[in-house]
C-alpha positions in Angstrom: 0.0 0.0 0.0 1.4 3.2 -0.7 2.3 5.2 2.3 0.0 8.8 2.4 2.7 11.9 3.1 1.5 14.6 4.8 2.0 17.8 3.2 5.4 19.7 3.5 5.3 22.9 5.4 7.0 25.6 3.7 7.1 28.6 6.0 8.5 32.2 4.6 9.3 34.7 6.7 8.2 37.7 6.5 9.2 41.5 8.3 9.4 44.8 7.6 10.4 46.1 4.5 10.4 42.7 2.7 10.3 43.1 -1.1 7.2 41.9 -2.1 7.7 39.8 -5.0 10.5 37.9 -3.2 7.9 36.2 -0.9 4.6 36.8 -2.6 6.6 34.6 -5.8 7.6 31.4 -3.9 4.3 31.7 -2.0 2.6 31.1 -5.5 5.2 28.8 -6.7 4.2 26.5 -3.6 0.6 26.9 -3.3 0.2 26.6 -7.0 2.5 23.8 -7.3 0.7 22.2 -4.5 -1.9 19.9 -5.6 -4.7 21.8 -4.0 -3.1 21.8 -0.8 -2.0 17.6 -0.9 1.4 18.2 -1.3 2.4 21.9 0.3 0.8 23.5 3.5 2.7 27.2 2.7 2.4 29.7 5.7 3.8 33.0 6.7 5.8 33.4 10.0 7.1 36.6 11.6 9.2 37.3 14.6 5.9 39.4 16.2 2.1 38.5 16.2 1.3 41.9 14.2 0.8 43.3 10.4 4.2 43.3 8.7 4.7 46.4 6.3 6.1 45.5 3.1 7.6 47.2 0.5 5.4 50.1 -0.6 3.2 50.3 2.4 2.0 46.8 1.7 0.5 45.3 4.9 0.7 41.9 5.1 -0.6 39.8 8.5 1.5 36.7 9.0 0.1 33.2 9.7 1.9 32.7 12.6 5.1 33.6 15.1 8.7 32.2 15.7 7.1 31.3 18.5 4.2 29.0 17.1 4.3 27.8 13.6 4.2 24.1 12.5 8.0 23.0 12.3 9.1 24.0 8.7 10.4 21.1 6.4 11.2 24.3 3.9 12.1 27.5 5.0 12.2 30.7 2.7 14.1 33.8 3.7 13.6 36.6 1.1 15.0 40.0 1.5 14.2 43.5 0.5 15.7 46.6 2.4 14.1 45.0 5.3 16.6 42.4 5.1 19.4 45.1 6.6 18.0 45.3 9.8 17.2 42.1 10.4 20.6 40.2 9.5 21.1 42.2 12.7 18.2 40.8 14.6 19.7 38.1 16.6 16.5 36.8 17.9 15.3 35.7 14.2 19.1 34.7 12.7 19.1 32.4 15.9 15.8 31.1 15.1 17.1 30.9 11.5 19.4 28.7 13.0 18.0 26.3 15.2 14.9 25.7 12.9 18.1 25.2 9.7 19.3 21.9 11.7 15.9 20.0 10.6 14.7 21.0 7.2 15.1 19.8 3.8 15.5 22.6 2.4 16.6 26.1 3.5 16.0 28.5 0.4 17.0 32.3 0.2 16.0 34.8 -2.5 17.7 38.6 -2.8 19.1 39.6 0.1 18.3 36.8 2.1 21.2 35.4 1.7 23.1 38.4 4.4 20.8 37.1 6.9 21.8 33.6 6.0 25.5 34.8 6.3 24.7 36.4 10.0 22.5 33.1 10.6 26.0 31.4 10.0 24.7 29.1 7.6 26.9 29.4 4.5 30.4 27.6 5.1 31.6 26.6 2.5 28.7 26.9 0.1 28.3 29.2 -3.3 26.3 31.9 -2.9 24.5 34.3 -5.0 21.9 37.6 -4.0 21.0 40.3 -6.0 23.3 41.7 -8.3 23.0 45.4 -6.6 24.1 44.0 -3.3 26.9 41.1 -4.1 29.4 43.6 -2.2 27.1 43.9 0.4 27.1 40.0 0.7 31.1 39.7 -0.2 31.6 41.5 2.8 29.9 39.2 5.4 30.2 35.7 3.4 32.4 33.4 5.1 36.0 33.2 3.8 35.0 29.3 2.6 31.9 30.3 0.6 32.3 31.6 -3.2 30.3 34.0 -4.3 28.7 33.7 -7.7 27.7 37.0 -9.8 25.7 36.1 -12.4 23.2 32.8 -11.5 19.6 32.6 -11.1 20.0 30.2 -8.3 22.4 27.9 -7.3 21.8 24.4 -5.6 23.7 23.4 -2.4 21.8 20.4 -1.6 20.3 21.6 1.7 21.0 25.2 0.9 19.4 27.1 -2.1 19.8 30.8 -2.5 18.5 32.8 -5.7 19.4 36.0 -7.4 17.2 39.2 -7.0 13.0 39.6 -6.5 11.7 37.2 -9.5 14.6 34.7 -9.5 13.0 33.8 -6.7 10.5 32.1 -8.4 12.4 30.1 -10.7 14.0 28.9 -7.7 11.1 27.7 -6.1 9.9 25.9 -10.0 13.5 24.6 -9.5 12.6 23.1 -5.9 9.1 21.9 -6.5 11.1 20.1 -9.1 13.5 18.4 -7.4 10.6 17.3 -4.7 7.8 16.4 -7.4 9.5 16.2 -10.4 10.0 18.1 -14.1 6.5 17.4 -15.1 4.5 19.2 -12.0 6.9 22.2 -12.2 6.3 22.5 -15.6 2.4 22.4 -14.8 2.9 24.9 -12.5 4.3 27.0 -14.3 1.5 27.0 -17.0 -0.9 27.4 -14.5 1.3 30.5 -13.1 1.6 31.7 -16.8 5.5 31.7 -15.8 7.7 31.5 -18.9 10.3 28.9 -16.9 13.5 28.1 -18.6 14.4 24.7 -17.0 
């Protein structure tokens, strides 16, 4: 009999001053890509139990806290200017952290990859971010970790990090991929009306 898997959690944090598109994307990737919920159970989670404001005044309430969301088995950190201030946060990179030691997959898009850095979570990996902030990210990376300038995403194993705001979603196509194969990536994609290069 074959065994019935629950569905994945996929949490993505969120906090102020995200950009939008590099949460709202993989959010759509997931919940698209989900088989009407049968495969992904995709949630927000924020440090505080209150609206988050985006990007352009966007308010946004998250799902849950740190403090009580269903343990992630992906978790997405996107950036934004946002992302500044909170590589600095060491309540969330801690968090970040703890929560890293037990998922499949940790993902990054933009500038989620400096809190990554501060999270201490990229020895010896490659690394990517948005193309505006690679010295921003060149400057924290660990001395191990090579930085590289002009990829959409790049694939660690554990560790996936994307380039800027839409790469984002390719990376999450790239994922949902690797976890339910070619064909339902491609499906989502139609379904997203996402012109995917593979």
């Amino acid at each position: 009999m074959e065994e019935v898997r629950r569905p994945r959690n996929v949490a993505i944090l969120i906090f102020d001053n995200v950009e939008v598109l590099d949460f709202t994307g993989p959010f759509e990737v997931f919940i698209t890509g989900s088989n009407r919920g049968k495969d992904f159970n995709v949630y927000t989670v924020a440090e505080h139990n209150r609206p988050i404001i985006a990007l352009g005044n966007l308010s946004v309430n998250p799902t849950y806290t740190i403090y009580n969301c269903p343990k992630p088995d992906l978790l997405i950190i996107p950036g934004g200017w946002g992302s500044r201030k909170e590589m600095q946060n060491e309540i969330l990179t801690n968090w970040i952290h703890e929560v890293s030691k037990d998922v499949e997959h940790l993902l990054s898009v933009c500038t989620g990859a400096l809190i990554l850095a501060k999270a201490n979570l990229l020895d010896g990996l490659k690394l990517t971010t948005n193309r505006l902030a690679m010295n921003e990210l060149k400057e924290i990376a660990p001395e191990s970790a090579e930085i590289i300038e002009n990829a959409r995403y790049i694939d660690n194993g554990k560790v996936i990090l994307s380039a800027g705001v839409s790469a984002g979603i390719d990376m999450s196509l790239y994922v949902v991929s690797k976890l339910l194969g070619e064909e339902r990536a491609k499906h989502t994609a139609k379904l997203m009306e996402y012109d995917w290069k593979v």
